[in-house]
C-alpha positions in Angstrom: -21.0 -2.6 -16.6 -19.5 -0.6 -13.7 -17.5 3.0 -14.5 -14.3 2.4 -12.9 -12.3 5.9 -13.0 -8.8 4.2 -11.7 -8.8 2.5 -14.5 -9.2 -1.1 -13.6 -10.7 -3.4 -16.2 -10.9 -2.4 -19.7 -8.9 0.6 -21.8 -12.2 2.4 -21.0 -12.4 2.3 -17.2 -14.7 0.0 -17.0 -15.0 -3.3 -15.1 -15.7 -6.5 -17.4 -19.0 -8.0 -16.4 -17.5 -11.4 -16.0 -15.0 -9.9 -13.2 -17.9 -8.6 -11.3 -17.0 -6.9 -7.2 -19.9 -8.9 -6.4 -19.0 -12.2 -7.9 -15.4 -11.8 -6.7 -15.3 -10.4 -3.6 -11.8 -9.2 -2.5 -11.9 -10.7 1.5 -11.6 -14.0 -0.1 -8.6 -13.4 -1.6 -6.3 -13.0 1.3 -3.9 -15.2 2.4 -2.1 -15.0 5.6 1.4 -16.0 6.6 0.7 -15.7 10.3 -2.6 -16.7 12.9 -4.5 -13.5 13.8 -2.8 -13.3 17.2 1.0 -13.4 18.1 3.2 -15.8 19.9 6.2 -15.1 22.0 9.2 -16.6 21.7 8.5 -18.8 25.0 5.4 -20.3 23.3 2.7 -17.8 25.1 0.0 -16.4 23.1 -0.3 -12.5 23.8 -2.3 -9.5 22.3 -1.3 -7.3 19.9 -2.9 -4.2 18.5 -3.0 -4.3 14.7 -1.0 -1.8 12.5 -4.2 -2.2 10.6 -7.3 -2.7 11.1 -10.7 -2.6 9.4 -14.4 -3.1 9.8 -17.3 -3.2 7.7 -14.9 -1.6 4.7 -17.1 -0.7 1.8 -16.5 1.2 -1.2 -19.3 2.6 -3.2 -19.0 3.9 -7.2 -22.0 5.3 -8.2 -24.6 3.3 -6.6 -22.6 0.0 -7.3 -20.2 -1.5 -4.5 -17.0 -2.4 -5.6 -15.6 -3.2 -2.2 -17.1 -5.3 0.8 -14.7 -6.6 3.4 -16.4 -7.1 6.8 -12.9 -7.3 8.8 -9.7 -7.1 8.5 -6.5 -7.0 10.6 -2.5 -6.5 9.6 -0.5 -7.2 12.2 2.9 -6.3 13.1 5.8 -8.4 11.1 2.4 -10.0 9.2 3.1 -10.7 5.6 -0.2 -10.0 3.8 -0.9 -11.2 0.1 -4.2 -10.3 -1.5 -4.8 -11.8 -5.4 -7.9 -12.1 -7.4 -8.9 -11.5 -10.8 -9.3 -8.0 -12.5 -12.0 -6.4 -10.6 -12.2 -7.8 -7.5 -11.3 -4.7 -5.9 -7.2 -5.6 -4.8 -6.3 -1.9 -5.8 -8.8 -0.3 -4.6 -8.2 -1.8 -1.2 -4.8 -1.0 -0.9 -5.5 2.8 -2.1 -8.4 2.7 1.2 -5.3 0.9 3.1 -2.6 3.3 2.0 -5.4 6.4 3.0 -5.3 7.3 -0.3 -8.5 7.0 -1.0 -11.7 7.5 1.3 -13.7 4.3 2.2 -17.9 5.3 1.5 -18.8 3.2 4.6 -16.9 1.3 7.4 -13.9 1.9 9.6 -10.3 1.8 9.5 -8.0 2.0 12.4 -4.1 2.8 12.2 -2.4 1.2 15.3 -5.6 1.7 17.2 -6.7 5.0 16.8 -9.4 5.7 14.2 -8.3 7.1 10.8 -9.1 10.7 10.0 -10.3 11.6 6.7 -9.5 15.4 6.4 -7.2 17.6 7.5 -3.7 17.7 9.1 -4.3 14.6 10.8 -4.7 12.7 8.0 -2.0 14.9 6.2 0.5 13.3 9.3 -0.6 9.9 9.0 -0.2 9.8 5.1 4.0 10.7 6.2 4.2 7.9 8.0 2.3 4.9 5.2 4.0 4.5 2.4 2.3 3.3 -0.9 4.6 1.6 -3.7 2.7 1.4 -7.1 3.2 -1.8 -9.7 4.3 1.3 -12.0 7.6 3.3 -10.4 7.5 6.6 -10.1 10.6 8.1 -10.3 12.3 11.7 -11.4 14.8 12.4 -13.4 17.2 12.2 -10.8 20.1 10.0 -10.1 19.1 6.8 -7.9 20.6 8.6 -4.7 18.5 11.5 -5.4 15.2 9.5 -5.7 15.6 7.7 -2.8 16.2 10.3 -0.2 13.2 12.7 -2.4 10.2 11.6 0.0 12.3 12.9 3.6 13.8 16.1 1.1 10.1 17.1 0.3 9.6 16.7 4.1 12.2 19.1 4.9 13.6 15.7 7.0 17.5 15.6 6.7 18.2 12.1 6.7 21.8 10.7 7.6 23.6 9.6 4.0 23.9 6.3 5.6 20.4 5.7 6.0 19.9 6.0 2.2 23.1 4.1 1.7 22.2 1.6 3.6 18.6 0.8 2.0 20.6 1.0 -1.9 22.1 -1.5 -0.4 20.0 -3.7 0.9 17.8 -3.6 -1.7 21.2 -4.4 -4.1 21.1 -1.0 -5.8 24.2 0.6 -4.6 26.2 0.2 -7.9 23.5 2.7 -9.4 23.6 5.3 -6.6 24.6 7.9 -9.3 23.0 6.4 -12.0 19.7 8.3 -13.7 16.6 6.8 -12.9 15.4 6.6 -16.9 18.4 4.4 -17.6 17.7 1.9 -15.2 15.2 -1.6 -16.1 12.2 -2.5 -14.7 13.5 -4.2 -12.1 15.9 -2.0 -10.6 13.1 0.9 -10.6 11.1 -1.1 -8.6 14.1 -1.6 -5.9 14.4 2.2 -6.1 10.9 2.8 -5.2 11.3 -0.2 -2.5 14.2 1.9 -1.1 12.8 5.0 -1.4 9.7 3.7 0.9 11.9 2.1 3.5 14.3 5.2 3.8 
């Protein structure tokens, strides 16, 4: 069995042997909702540089490989699903997606320019890709407060109706002034939605 230290798998951090990378790998898993090029509206097919776009993607733990994807491209307005079983390397793909964490092998290009892995580059990319976790994270804040916190912390002043209108959309207005403890599941998710759209 594989040490997994994000904590996929087992209580322990480690990946079941029946969920093995190798048996599951993650490129399989990914359904698309549109063709890897674009169409305009007059029925012409045209080119369009990916907002992402990966190559030879490998993660390594240890000496075991956990993630293999030979390519990879999101393109603008693409809605990308990826599923598989626990293990097949879904979060650890979208941490290596989000630059959160460092791929051990491969490329990865944001809007066509390669991403860097140190420094204030990468420290400026990171403000502009925005990672929402299956767990919210929220303060102990009201809702309003919450989802203007990443552009505060950015020393960004953003209009009030900017926030407004992304409570809105995302049908959280009512709670605007609401703590973020009291609210369910489902309506901390919408904050952390709004929160990355603001």
């Amino acid at each position: 069995r594989t040490h997994d230290s994000h904590g996929s798998g087992d209580p322990h951090g480690e990946l079941r042997d029946r969920h093995s990378p190798g048996r599951y790998p993650v490129g399989a898993y990914i359904q698309r909702e549109l063709r890897p090029d674009a169409t305009t509206a007059a029925g012409e097919t045209t080119l369009v540089t990916p907002i992402l776009e990966a190559k030879d993607l490998q993660v390594r733990y240890h000496s075991e490989v956990v993630l293999s994807v030979p390519a990879l491209r999101v393109l603008p307005q693409e809605v990308l699903a990826i599923i598989g079983p626990n293990g097949a390397g879904k979060s650890t793909l979208l941490r290596v997606l989000g630059f959160l964490q460092r791929p051990t092998g491969g490329s990865l290009k944001f809007r066509g320019t390669p991403v860097p892995h140190t420094g204030s580059a990468l420290l400026a990319l990171n403000r502009r890709v925005t990672v929402v976790f299956q767990e919210p994270l929220l303060l102990d804040m009201s809702v309003r407060k919450n989802v203007n916190l990443g552009l505060r912390l950015r020393g960004i002043r953003s209009p009030r109706r900017s926030v407004e209108h992304w409570l809105e959309r995302f049908g959280i207005a009512h709670l605007a002034d609401r703590r973020a403890r009291s609210l369910s599941g489902g309506e901390a998710q919408r904050a952390s939605l709004a929160r990355a759209f603001v």
